[in-house]
N, C-alpha and C positions, 0 to 999 in steps of 0.2 A: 570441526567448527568450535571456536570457543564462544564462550558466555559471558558478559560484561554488565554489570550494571553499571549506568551513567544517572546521576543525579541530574535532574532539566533544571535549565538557568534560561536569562532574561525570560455422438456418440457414433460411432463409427454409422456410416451412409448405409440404408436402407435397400433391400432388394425391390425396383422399382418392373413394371412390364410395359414392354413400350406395344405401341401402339400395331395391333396384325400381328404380334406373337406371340407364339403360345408360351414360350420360356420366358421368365423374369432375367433381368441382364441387371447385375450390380453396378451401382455406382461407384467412383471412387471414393475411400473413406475420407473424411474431412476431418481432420484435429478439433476437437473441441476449443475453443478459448473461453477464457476466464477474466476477472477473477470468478472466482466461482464460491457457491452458498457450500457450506460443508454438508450440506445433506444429500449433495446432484453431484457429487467428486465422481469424475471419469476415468476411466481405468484406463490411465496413462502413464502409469509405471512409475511416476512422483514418488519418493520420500519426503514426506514432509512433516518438519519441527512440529507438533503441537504446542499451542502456547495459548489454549484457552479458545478463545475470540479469534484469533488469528492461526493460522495451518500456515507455514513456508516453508519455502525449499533451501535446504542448505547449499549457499553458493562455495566454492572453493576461491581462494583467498579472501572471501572477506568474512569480517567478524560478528558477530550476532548479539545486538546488544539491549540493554531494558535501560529505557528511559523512566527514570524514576522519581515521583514526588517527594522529597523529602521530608513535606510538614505532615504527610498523611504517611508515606509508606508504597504508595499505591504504585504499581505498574502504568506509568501514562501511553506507552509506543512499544514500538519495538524499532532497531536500527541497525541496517548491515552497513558495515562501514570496510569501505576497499580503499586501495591506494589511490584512486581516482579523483573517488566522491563516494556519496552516503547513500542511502532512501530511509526516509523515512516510514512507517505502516501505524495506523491506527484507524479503527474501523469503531463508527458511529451508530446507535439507535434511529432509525430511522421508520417513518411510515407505509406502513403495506404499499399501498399508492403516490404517486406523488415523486417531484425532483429536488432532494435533499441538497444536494448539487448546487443548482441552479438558484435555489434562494441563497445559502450561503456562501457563495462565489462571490457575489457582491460586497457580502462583509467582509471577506477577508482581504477585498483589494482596500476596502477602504479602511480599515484597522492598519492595509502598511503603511496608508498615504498619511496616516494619522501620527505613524512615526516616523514617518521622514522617508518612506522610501516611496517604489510605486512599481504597480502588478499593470500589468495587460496580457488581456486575452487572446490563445490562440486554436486553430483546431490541430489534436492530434492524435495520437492512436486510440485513444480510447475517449475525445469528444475535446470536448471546450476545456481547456487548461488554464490557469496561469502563470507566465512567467515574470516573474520577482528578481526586485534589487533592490537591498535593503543599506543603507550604511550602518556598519557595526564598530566599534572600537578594540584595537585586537590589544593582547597582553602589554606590549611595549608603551601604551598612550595611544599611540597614532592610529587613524581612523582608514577602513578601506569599504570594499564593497564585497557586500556576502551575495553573491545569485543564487537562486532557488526557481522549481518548476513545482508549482502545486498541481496535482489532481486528483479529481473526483469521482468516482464510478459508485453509481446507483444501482444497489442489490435489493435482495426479497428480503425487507425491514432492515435493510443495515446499508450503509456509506463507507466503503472505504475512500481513506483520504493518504493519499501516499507522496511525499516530498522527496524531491531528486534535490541532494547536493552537489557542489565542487563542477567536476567535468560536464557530468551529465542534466546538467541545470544548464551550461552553456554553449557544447554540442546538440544541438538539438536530431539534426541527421546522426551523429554515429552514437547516441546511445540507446540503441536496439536492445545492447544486452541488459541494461538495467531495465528498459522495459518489459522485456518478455520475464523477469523475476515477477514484475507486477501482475502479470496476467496469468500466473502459476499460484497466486494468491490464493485461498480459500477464508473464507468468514462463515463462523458458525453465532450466531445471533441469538443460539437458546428460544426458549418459550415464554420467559416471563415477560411480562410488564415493565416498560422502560419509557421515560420521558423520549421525546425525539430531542437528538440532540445530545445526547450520554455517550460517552465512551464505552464501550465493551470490554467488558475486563480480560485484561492479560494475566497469563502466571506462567511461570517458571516452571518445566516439567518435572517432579522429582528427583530422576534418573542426572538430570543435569546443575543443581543444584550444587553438587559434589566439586563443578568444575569454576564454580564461582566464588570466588573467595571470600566476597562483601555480604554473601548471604548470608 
C-alpha cells in the first residue's frame, strides 16, 4: 500500500442450554461488524494501518491517502482511492449519548443546496445516508456532476463520517466491497476532552513516513 498526501481543495456466539438438557449446544458464531471503538477490536485476524484516530485495513489496489490542510499542516481525512471511486474516512468528537448523525445530516444537505447541488436521504447498510450531486467545474472549464454517498455511524463519543466517491456513490447495489472497508473501520477517540463536533486527529505512522515523499 502506498502513502500519499493530498492537499484538500474547494464476539464469537456463546455456549447457550437449551431447554430439558443437561448439555449446553453452541450456537453458531456470528462475525462481529463494525465500525468498531479501538478499545472492543475482535479478534478477526484484521491488519489494520494505525493512523491515530483511525485503524484501516489495507485494501489491495487502492491507494491510501492523507488529506491535508495546508494553511495549518493538519491531517484532515484519510482516502483510499481505487480505479473505481474513492472513500473517504474521518472520524468526529462526539457525545457519550446522543445522534451526532442525525443532527448533522441535515446540515450537510443543506450546505450542498446552498451550493448548488442537492442530498437526499436514503436507508442503507449502516442507517440513513445521503446521496449527493454536486456540480463541479473540472480542469478544462467545463462543468459536470461529481456524485457522492455520505454516511454516518454513531460510536462511544466518536462519529465516523465516510464518503463514497466515483462508482460507488452511483451503484448503490454493487458496492458491497466498499462497504464492508467501512465496517472493518476502527475509531480510537482517546480520553481527553474534545468539543463535539472536532475532528480526531490523524497521523502518519513513522514506519511509513519513509514512503511518502512530501513529508
Amino acid at each position: 500500500m502506498k502513502f500519499r498526501r493530498k492537499s484538500t481543495e474547494p464476539a464469537p456466539g456463546e455456549a447457550v442450554e437449551t431447554a430439558g438438557a443437561s448439555d449446553a449446544v453452541a450456537e453458531p458464531a456470528v462475525a462481529a461488524t463494525g465500525p468498531f471503538d479501538a478499545d472492543d477490536l475482535p479478534q478477526d485476524g484484521v491488519q489494520r494501518v494505525d493512523l491515530g484516530s483511525l485503524l484501516i485495513e489495507p485494501q489491495p489496489g487502492r491507494e491510501l491517502r492523507l488529506q491535508v490542510d495546508e494553511s495549518t499542516g493538519e491531517v484532515q481525512s484519510v482516502v483510499l482511492a481505487g480505479a473505481d471511486g474513492a472513500l473517504e474516512l474521518r472520524a468526529f468528537a462526539a457525545p457519550r449519548h446522543g445522534d451526532l448523525w442525525g443532527e448533522v445530516r441535515p446540515q450537510i444537505a443543506a450546505d450542498m443546496a446552498q451550493h448548488g447541488g442537492i442530498a437526499s436521504e436514503r436507508e442503507g447498510r449502516f442507517g440513513t445516508e445521503l446521496v449527493c450531486q454536486m456540480t463541479v467545474q473540472r480542469g478544462d472549464g467545463t462543468t459536470g456532476t461529481q456524485p457522492s454517498r455520505i454516511i454516518g455511524i454513531n460510536g462511544s463519543r466518536w462519529m465516523l463520517r465516510a464518503t463514497l466517491l466515483g462508482r460507488p456513490a452511483m451503484d448503490l447495489e454493487g458496492s458491497g466491497d466498499w462497504e464492508d472497508t467501512i465496517e472493518k473501520v476502527a475509531v480510537r477517540r482517546g480520553n481527553g476532552a474534545m468539543p463535539v463536533g472536532d475532528v480526531l486527529p490523524v497521523a502518519l505512522p513513522d514506519d511509513a513516513r519513509r514512503l511518502d515523499p512530501n513529508a
